[in-house]
Z-matrix of the N, CA and C atoms (Angstrom, degrees):
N
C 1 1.460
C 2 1.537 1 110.88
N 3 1.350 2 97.85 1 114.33
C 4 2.053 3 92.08 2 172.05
C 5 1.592 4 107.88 3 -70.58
N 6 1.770 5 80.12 4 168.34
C 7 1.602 6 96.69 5 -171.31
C 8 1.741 7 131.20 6 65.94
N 9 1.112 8 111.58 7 31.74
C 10 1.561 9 137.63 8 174.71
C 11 1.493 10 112.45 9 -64.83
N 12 1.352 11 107.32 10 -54.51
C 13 1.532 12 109.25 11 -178.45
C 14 1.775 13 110.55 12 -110.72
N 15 1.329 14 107.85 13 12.06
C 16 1.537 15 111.77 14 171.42
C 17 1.641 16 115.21 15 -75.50
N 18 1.399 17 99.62 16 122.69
C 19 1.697 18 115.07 17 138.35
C 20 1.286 19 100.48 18 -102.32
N 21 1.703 20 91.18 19 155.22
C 22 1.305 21 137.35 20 -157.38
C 23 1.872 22 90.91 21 -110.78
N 24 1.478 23 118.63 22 115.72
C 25 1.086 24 123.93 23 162.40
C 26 1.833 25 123.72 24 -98.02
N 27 1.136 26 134.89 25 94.63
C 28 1.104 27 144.21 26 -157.62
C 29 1.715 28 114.81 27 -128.69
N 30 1.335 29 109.90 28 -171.39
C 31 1.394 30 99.88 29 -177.87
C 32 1.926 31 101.59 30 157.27
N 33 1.525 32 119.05 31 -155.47
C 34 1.427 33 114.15 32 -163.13
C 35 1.991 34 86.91 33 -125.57
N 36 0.916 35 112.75 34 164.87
C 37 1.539 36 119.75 35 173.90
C 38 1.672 37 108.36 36 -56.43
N 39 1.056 38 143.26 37 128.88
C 40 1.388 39 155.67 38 -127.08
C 41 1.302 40 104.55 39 -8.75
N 42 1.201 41 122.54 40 63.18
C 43 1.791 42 121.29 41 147.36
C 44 1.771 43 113.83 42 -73.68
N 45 1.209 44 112.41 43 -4.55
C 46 1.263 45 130.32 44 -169.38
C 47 1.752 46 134.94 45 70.65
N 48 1.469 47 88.59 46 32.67
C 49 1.913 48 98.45 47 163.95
C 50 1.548 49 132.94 48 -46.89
N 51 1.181 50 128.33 49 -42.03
C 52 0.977 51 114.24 50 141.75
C 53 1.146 52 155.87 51 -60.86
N 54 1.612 53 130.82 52 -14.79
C 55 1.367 54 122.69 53 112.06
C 56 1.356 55 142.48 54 -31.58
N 57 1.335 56 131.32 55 -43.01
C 58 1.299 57 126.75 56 149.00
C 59 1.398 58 126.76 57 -42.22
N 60 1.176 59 115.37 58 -42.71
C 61 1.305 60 126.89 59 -166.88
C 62 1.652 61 97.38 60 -79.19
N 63 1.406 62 131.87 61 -47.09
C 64 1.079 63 105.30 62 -176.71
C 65 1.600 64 115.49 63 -89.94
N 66 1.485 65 112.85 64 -6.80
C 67 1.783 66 96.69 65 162.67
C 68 1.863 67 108.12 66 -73.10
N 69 1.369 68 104.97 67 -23.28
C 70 2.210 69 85.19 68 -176.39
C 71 1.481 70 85.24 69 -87.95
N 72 1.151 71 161.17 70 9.50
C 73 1.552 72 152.00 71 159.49
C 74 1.716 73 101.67 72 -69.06
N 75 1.601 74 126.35 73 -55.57
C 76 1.006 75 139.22 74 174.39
C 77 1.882 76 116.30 75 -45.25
N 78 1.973 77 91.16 76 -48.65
C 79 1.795 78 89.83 77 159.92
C 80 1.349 79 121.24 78 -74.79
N 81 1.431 80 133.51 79 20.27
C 82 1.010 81 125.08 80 156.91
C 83 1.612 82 106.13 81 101.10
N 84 1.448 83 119.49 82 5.78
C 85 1.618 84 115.00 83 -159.28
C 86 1.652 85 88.05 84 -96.93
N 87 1.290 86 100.47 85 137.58
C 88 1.558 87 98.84 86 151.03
C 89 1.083 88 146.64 87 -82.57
N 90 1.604 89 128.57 88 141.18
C 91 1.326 90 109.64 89 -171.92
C 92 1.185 91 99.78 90 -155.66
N 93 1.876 92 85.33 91 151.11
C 94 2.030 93 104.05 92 -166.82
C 95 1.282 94 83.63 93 -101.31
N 96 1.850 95 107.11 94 136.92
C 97 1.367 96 123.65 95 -171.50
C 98 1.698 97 90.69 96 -112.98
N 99 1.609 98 110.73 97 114.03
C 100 1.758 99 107.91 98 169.38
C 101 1.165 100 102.16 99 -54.40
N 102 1.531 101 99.64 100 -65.64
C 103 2.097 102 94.44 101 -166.54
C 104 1.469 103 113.64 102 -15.23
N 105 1.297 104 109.60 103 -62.69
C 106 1.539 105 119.70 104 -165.62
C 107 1.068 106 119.93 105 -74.25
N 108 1.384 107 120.24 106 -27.62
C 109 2.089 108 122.77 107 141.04
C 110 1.068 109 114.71 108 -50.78
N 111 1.376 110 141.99 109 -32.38
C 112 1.280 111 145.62 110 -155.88
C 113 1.506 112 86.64 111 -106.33
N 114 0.872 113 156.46 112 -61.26
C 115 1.572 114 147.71 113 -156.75
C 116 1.842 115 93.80 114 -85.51
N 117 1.203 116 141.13 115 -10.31
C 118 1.571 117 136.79 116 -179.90
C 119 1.264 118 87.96 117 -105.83
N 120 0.868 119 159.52 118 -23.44
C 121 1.791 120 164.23 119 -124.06
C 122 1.988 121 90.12 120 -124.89
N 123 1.338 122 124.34 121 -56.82
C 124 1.301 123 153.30 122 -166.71
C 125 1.569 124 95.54 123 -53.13
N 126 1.384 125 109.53 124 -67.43
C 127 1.405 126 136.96 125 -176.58
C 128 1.439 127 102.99 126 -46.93
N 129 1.466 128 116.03 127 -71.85
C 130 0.958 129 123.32 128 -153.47
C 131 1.914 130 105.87 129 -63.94
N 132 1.756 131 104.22 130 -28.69
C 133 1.341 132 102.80 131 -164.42
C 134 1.985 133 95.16 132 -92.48
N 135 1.418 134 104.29 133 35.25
C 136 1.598 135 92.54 134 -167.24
C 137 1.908 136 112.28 135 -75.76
N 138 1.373 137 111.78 136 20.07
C 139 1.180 138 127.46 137 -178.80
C 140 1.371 139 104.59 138 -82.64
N 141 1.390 140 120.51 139 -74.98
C 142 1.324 141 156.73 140 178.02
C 143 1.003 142 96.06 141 -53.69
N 144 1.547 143 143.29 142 -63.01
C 145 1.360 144 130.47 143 154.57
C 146 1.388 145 133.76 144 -13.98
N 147 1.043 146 91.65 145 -67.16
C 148 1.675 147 103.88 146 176.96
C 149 1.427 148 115.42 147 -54.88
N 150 1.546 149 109.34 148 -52.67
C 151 1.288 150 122.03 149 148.46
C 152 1.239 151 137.59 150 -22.39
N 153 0.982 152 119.27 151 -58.01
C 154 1.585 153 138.63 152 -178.70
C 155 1.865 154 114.02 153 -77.06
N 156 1.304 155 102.80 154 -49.51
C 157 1.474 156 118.63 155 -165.27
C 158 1.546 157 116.41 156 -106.75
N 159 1.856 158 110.38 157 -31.03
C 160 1.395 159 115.05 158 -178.26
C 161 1.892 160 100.52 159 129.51
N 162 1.481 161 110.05 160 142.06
C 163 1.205 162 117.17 161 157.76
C 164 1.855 163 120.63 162 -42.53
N 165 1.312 164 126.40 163 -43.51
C 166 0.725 165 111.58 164 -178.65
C 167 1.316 166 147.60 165 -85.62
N 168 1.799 167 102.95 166 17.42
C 169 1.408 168 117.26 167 167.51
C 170 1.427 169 97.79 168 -99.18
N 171 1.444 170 131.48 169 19.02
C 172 1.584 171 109.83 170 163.88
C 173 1.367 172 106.52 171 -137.31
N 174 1.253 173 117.26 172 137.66
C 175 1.792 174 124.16 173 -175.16
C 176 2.102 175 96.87 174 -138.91
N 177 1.501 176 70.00 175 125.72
C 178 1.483 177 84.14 176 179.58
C 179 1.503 178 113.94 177 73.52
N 180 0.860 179 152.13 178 0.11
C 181 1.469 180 146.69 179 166.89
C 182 2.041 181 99.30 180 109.31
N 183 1.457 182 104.95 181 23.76
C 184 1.371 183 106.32 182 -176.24
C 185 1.510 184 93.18 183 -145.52
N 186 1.715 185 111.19 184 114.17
C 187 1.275 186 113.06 185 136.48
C 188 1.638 187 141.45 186 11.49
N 189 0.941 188 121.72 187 116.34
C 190 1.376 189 118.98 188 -177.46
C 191 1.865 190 103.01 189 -117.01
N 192 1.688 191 95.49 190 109.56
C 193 1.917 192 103.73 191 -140.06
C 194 1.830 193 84.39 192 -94.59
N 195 0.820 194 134.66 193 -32.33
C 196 1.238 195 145.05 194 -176.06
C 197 1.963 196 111.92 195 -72.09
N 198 1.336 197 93.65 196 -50.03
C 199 1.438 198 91.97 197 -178.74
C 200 1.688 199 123.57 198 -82.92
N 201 1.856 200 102.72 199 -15.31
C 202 1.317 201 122.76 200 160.31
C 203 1.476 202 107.93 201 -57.00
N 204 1.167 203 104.71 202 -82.10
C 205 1.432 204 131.28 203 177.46
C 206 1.822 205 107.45 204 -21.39
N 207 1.136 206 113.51 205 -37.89
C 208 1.854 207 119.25 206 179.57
C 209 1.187 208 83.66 207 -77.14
N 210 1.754 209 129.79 208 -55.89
C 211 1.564 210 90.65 209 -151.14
C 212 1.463 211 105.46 210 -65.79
N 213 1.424 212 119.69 211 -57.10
C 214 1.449 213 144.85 212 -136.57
C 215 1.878 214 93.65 213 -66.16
N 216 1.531 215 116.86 214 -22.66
C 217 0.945 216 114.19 215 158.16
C 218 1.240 217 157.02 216 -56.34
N 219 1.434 218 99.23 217 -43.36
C 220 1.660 219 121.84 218 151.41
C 221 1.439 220 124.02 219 -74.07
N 222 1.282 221 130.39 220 -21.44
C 223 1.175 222 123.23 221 -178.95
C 224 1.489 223 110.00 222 -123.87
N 225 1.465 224 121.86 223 118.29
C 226 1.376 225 133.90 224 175.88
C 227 1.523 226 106.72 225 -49.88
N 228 1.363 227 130.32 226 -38.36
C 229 1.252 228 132.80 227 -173.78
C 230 1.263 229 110.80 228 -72.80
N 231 1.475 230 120.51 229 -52.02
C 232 1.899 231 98.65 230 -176.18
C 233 1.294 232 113.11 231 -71.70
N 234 1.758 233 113.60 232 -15.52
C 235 1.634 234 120.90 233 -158.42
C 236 1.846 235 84.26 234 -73.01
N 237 0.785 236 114.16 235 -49.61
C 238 1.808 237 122.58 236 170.17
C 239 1.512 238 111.59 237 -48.62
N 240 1.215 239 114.38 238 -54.26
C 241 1.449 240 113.56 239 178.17
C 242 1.853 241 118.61 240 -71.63
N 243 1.562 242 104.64 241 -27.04
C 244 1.512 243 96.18 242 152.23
C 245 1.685 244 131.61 243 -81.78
N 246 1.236 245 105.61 244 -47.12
C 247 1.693 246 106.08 245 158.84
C 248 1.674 247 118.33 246 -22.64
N 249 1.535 248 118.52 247 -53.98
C 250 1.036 249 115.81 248 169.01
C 251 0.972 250 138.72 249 -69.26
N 252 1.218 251 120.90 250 -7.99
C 253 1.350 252 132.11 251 177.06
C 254 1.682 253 117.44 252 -94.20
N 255 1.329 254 92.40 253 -35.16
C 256 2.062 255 104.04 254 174.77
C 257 1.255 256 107.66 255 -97.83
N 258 1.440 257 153.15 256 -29.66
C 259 1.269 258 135.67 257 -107.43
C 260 1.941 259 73.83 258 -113.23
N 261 0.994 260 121.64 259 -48.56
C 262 1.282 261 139.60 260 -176.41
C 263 2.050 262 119.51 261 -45.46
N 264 1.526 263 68.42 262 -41.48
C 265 1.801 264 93.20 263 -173.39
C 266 1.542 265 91.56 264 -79.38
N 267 1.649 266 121.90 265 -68.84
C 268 1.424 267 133.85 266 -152.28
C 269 2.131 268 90.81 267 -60.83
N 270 1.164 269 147.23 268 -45.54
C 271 1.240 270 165.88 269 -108.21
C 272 1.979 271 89.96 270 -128.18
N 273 1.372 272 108.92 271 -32.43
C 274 1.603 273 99.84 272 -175.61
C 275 1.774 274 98.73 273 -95.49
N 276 1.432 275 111.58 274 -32.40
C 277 1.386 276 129.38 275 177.17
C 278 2.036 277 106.42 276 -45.55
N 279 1.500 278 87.50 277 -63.48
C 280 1.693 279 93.15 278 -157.48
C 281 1.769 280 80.96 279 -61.45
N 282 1.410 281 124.57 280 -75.19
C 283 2.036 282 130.98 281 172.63
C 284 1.663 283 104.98 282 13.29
N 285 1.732 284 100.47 283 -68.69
C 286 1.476 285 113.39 284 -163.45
C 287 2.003 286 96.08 285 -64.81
N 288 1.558 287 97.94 286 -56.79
C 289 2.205 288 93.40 287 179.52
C 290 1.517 289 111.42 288 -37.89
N 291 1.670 290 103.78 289 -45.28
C 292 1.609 291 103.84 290 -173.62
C 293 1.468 292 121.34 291 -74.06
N 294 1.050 293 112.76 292 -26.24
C 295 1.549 294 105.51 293 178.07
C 296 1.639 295 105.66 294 -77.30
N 297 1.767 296 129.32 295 -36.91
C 298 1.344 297 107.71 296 159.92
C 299 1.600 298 135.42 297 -57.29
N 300 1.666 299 102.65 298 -19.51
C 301 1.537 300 98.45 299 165.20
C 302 0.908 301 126.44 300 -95.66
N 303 1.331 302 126.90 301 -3.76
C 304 1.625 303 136.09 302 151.36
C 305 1.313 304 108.68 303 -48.34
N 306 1.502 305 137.14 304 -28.79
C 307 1.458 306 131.08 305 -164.74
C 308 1.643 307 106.96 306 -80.45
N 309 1.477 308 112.33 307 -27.08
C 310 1.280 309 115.88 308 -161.51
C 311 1.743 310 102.81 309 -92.40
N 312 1.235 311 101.48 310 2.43
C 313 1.608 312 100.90 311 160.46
C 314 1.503 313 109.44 312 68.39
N 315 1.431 314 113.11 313 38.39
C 316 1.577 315 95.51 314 171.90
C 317 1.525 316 102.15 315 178.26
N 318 1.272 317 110.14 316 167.68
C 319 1.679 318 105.18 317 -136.40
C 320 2.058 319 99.39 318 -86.41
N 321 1.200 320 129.84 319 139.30
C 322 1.185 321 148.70 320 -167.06
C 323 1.751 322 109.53 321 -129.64
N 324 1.353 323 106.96 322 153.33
C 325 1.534 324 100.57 323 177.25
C 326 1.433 325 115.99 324 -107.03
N 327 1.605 326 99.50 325 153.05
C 328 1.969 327 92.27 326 170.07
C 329 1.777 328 82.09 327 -102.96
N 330 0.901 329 114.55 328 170.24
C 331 1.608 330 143.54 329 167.36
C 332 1.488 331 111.98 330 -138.34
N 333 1.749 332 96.01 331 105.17
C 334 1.591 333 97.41 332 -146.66
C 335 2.099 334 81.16 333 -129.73
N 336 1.231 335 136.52 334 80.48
C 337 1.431 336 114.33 335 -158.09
C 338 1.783 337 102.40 336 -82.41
N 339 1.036 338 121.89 337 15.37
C 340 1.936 339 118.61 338 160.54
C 341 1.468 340 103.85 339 -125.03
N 342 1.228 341 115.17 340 34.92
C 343 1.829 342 121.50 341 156.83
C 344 1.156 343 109.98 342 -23.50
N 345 1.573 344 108.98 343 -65.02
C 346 1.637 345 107.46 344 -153.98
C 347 1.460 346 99.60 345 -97.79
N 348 1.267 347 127.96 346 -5.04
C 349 1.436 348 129.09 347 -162.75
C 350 2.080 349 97.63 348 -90.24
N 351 1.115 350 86.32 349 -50.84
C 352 1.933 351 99.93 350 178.12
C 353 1.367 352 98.82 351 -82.75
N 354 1.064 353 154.82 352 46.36
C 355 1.567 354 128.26 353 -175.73
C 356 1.438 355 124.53 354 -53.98
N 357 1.282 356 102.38 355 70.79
C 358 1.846 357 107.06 356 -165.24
C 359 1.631 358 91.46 357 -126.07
N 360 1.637 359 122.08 358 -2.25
C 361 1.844 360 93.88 359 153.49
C 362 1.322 361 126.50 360 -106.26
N 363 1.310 362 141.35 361 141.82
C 364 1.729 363 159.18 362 -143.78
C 365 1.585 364 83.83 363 -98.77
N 366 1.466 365 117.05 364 52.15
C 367 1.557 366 120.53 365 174.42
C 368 1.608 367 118.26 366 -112.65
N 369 1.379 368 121.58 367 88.58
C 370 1.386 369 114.13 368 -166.47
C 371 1.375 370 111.89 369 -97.71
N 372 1.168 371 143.85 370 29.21
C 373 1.595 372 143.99 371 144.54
C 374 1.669 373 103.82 372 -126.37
N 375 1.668 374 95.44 373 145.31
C 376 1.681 375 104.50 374 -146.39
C 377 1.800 376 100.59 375 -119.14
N 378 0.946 377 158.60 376 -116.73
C 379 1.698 378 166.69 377 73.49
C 380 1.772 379 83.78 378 -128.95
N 381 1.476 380 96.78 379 143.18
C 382 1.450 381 102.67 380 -165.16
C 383 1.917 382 78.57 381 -145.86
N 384 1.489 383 92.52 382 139.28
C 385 1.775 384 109.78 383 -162.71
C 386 1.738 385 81.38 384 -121.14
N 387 1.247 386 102.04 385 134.44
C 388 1.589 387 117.22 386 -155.72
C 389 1.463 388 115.97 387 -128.10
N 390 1.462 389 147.31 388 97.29
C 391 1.303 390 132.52 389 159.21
C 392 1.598 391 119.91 390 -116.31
N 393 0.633 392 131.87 391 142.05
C 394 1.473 393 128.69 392 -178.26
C 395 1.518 394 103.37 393 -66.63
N 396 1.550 395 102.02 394 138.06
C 397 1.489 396 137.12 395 -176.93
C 398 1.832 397 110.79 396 -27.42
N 399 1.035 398 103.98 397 -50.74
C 400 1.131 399 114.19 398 171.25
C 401 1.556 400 138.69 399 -77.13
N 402 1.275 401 135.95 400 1.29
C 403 1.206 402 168.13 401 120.75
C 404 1.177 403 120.67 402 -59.72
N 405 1.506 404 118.46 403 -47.36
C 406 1.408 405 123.34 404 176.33
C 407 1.894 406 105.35 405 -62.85
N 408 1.194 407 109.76 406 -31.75
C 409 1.439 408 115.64 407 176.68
C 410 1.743 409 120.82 408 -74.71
N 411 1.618 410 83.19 409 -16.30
C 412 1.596 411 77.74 410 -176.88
C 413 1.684 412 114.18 411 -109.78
N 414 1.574 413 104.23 412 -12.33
C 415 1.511 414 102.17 413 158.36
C 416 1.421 415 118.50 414 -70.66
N 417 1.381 416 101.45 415 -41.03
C 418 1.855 417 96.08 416 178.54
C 419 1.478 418 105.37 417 -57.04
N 420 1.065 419 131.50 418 -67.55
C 421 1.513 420 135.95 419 -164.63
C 422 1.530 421 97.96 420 -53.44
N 423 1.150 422 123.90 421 -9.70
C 424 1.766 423 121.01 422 170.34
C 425 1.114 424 91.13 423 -94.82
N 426 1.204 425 133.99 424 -90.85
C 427 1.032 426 147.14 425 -166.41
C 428 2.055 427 124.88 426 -26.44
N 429 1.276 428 89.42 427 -37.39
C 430 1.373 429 99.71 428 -174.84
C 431 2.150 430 118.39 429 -103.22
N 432 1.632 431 84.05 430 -8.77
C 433 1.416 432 96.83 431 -153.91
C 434 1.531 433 133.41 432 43.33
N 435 1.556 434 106.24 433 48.63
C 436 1.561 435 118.78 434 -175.70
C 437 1.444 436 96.03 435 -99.85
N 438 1.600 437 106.61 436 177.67
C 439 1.194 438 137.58 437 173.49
C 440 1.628 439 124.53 438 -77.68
N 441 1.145 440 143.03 439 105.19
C 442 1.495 441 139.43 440 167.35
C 443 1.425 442 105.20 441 12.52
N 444 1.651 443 98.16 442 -77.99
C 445 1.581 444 104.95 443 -162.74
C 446 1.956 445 108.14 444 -62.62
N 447 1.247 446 105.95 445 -34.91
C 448 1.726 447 97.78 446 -177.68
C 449 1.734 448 107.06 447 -79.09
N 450 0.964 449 119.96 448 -30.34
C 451 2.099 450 125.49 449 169.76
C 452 1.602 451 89.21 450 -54.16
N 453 1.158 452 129.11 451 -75.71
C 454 1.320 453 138.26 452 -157.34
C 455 1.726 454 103.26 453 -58.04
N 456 1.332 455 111.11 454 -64.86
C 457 1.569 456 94.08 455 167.74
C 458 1.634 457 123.32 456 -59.32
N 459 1.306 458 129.71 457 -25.86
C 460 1.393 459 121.00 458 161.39
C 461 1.340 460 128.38 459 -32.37
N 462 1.976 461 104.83 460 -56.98
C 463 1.323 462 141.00 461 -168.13
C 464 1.405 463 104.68 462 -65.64
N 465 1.323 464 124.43 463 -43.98
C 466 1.413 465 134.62 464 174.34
C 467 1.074 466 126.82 465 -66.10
N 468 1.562 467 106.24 466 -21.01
C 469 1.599 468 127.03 467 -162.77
C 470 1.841 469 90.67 468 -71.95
N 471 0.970 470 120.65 469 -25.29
C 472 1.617 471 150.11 470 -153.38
C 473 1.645 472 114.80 471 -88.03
N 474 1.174 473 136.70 472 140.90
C 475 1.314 474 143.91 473 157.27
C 476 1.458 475 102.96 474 -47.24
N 477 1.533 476 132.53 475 118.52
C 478 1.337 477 120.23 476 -178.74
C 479 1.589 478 107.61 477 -43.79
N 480 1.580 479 114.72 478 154.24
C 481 1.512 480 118.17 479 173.54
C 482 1.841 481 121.31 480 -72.01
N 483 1.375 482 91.21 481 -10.75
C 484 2.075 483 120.37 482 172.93
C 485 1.512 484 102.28 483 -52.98
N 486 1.621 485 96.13 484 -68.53
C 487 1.321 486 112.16 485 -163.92
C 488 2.308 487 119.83 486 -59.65
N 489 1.335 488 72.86 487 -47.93
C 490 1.760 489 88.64 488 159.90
C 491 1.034 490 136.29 489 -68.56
N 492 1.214 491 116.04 490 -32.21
C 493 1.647 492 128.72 491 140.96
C 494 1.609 493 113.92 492 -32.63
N 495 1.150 494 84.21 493 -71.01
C 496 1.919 495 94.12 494 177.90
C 497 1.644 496 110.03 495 -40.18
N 498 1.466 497 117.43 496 -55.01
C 499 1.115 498 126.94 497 -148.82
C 500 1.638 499 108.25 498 -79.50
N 501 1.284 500 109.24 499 -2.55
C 502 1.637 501 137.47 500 -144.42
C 503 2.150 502 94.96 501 -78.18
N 504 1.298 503 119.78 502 117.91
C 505 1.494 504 114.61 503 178.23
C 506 1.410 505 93.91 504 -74.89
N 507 2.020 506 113.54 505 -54.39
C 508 1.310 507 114.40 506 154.52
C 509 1.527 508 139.43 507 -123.26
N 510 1.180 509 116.74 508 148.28
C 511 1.474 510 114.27 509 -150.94
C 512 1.662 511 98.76 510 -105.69
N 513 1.312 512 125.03 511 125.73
C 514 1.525 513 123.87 512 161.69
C 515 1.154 514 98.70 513 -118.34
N 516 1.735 515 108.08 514 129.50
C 517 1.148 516 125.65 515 -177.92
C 518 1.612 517 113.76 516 -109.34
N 519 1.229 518 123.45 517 112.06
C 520 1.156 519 143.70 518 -136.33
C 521 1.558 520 114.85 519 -97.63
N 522 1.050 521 124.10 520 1.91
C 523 1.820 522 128.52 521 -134.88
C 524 2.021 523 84.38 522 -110.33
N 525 1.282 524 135.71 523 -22.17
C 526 1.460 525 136.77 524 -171.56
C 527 1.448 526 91.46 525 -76.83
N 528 1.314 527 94.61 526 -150.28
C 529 1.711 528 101.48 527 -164.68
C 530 2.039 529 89.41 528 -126.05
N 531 1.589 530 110.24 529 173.60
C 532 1.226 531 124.32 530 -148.79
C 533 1.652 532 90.00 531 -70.63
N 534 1.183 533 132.15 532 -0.87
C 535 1.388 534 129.74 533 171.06
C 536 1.361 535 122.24 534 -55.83
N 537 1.670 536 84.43 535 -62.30
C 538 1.455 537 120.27 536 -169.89
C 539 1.550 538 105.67 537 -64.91
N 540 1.255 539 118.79 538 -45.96
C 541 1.787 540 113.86 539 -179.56
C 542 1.242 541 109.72 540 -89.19
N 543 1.932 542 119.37 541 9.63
C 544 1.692 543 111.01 542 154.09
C 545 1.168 544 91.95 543 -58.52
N 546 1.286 545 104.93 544 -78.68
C 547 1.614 546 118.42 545 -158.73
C 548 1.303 547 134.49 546 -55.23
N 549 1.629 548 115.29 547 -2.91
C 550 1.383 549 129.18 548 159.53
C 551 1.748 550 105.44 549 -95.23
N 552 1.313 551 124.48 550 -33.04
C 553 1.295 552 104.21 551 157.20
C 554 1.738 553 137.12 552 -58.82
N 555 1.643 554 112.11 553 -22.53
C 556 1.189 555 149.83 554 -143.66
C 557 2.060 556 78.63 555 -95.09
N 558 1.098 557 98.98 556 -46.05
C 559 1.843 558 97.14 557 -168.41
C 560 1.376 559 103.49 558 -72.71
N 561 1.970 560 113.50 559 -57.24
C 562 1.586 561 115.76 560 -175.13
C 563 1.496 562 114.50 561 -51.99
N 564 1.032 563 103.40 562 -8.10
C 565 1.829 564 109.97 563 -166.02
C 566 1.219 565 117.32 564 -105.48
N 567 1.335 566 100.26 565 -21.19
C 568 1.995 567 119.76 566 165.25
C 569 1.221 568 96.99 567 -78.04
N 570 1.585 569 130.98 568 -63.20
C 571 1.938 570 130.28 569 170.67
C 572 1.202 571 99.85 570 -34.33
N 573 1.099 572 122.53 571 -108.95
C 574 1.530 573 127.56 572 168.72
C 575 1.607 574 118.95 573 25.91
N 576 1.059 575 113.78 574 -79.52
C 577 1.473 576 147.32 575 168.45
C 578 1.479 577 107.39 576 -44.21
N 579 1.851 578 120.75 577 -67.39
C 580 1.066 579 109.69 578 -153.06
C 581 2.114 580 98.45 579 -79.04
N 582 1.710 581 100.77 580 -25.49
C 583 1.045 582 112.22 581 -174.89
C 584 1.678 583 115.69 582 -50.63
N 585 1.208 584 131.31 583 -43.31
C 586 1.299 585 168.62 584 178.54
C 587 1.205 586 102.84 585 -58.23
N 588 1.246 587 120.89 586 -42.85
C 589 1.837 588 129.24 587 -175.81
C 590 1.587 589 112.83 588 -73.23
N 591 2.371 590 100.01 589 -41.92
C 592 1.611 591 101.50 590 -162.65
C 593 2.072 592 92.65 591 -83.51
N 594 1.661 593 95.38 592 8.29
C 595 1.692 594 63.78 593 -173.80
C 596 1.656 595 126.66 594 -74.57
């Protein structure tokens, strides 16, 4: 059975997961990044793409992720009609990574950032990267150089960051400075670890 020794690394749109991910990469943990299945997955289906949506979201035999991304954004229906087409593909992809890191006997991360939104992986310990709603709005709008109203519909687009909190096996709380979330990564990663040993 895949996914035996997987945590689930997740979190809210700039709560700062990818920082996490590359300090437990640094401890040596491995981890299957969806995004990056999902953007090789994209590529590869740029046939069917074209197919599905029109020639002119693909140039050159590569996806055009930005100009997808507007439509599939506004409309619940194609965002549905692409889901079905990847979610299937991206979901057998990460299956096949996890059962090779299942062999090495010890716990590895998926980095899955619509965990709780899709609940379609059999992943029951989580690390959930945490800032309150309101911060999270104001790093994106730095971060992205967007507008209030488009950060805020992003953020919404989202499982509240409350609720994931809740759902959290472990919680890194993100809001200190890059010190402070060594050393809160530095603890989940000691759990992790010692947890993994009493099983």
């Amino acid at each position: 059975m895949a996914f035996k020794y997987a945590v689930v690394l997740t979190g809210g749109i700039a709560t700062g997961k990818s920082t996490v991910a590359k300090i437990f990469q640094d401890y040596g943990f491995d981890i299957i990044d969806a995004d990056k299945i999902a953007h090789n997955m994209l590529d590869l289906q740029h046939e069917e793409i074209a197919k599905l949506f029109g020639s002119e979201y693909v140039e050159n035999q590569k996806v055009l992720r930005k100009k997808l991304g507007s439509l599939i954004f506004g409309d619940n229906k194609e965002k549905l009609r692409l889901e079905a087409l990847l979610h299937p593909l991206i979901f057998s992809e990460i299956e096949t990574q996890s059962l090779l890191l299942d062999e090495k006997n010890k716990p590895y991360l998926v980095d899955i950032p619509l965990f709780f939104e899709t609940n379609r992986y059999p992943i029951n310990k989580s690390i959930v990267v945490y800032i309150p709603q309101a911060l999270q709005l104001e790093r994106l709008m730095k971060r992205d150089s967007s507008l209030k109203e488009e950060a805020e519909e992003r953020i919404l687009s989202q499982v509240d960051i409350e609720e994931k909190k809740q759902k959290a096996t472990y919680l890194i709380d993100n809001q200190g400075d890059m010190k402070a979330l060594q050393l809160l990564c530095d603890k989940v990663k000691d759990s992790i670890i010692s947890n993994h040993k009493g099983e």
